[in-house]
C-alpha positions in Angstrom: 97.9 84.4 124.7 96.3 87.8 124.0 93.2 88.8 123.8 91.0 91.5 122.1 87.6 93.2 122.4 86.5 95.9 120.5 84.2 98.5 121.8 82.2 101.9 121.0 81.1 101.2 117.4 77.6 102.4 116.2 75.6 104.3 113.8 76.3 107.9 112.8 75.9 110.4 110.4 78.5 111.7 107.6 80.7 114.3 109.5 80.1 112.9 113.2 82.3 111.4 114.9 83.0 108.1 116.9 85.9 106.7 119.0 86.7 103.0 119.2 88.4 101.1 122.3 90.0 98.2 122.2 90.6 96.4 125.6 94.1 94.3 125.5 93.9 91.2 128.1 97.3 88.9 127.8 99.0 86.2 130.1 101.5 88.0 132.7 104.6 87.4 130.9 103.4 89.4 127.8 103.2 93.4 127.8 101.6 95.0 125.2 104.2 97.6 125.3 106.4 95.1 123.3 103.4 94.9 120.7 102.6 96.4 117.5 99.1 97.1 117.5 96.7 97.9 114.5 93.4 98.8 112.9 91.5 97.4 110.4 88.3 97.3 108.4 86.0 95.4 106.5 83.4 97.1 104.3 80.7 95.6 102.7 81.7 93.0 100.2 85.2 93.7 100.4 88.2 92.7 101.8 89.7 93.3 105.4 91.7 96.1 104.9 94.3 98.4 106.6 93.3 101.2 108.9 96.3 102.3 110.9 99.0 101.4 113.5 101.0 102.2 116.0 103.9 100.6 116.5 105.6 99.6 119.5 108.1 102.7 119.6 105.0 105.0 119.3 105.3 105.8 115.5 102.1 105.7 113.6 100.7 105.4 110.4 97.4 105.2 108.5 95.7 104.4 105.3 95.7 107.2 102.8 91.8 107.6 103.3 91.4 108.4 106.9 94.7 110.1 107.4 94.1 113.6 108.7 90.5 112.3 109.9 91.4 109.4 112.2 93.8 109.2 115.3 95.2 105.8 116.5 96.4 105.7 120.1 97.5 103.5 123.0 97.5 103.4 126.4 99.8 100.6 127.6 99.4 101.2 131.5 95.5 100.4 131.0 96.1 97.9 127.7 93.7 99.7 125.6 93.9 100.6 122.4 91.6 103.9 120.5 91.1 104.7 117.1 89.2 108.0 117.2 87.0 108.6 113.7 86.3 112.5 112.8 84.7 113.8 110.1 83.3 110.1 108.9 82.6 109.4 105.3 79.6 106.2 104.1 82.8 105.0 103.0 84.1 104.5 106.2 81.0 101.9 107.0 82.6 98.8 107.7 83.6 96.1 110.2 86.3 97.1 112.5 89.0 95.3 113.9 91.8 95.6 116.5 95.1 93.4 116.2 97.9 93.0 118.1 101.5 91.9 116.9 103.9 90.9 119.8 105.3 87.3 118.0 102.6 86.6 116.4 99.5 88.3 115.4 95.7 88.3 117.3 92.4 89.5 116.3 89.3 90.9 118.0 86.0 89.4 116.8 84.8 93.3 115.2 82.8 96.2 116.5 80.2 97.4 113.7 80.4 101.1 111.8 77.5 102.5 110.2 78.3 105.7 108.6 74.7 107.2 106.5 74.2 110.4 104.4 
């Protein structure tokens, strides 16, 4: 079993800047080093969508949108996952999620982003 809580969402202005944690609980016989992990969004009215991973090995990727503006991270020894926001966009306002992919996939319940002109 795994277990996710997102953290550090808010409300900002275009061009500032928030960093979102993600804090990783699983049984004893499960390491998130072994784990893909991921983030995604939700804006309004629209479908969950991708944000950006990092895989187990370290390699990242990211959404055409928010590459160059976001950076996805991990921290294995403390199980937490970041996703730090630069330069944000009203696009950007939306329901965020972390997930975690070990053999088989978990969610977090969502940490809010408000993003206003």
């Amino acid at each position: 079993q795994v277990q996710l809580a997102e953290s550090g969402g808010g409300s900002v202005q275009a061009g500032g800047s928030l960093k979102l944690s993600c804090a990783i609980s699983t049984d004893s016989h499960l390491s998130i080093s072994t784990c893909n992990l991921y983030w995604y969004r939700r804006p309004p009215g629209k479908d969950r969508e991708f944000v950006a991973e990092v895989a187990k090995t370290g390699a990242t990727d990211y959404q055409d949108s928010v590459r160059g503006r976001f950076t996805i991270s991990r921290d294995n020894a403390k199980n937490i996952l970041y996703l730090q926001m630069n330069n944000l966009k009203t696009d950007d306002t939306a329901v965020y999620y972390c997930a975690s992919f070990c053999s088989k996939t978990y969610w977090g319940q969502g940490t809010q982003v408000t993003v206003s002109s």
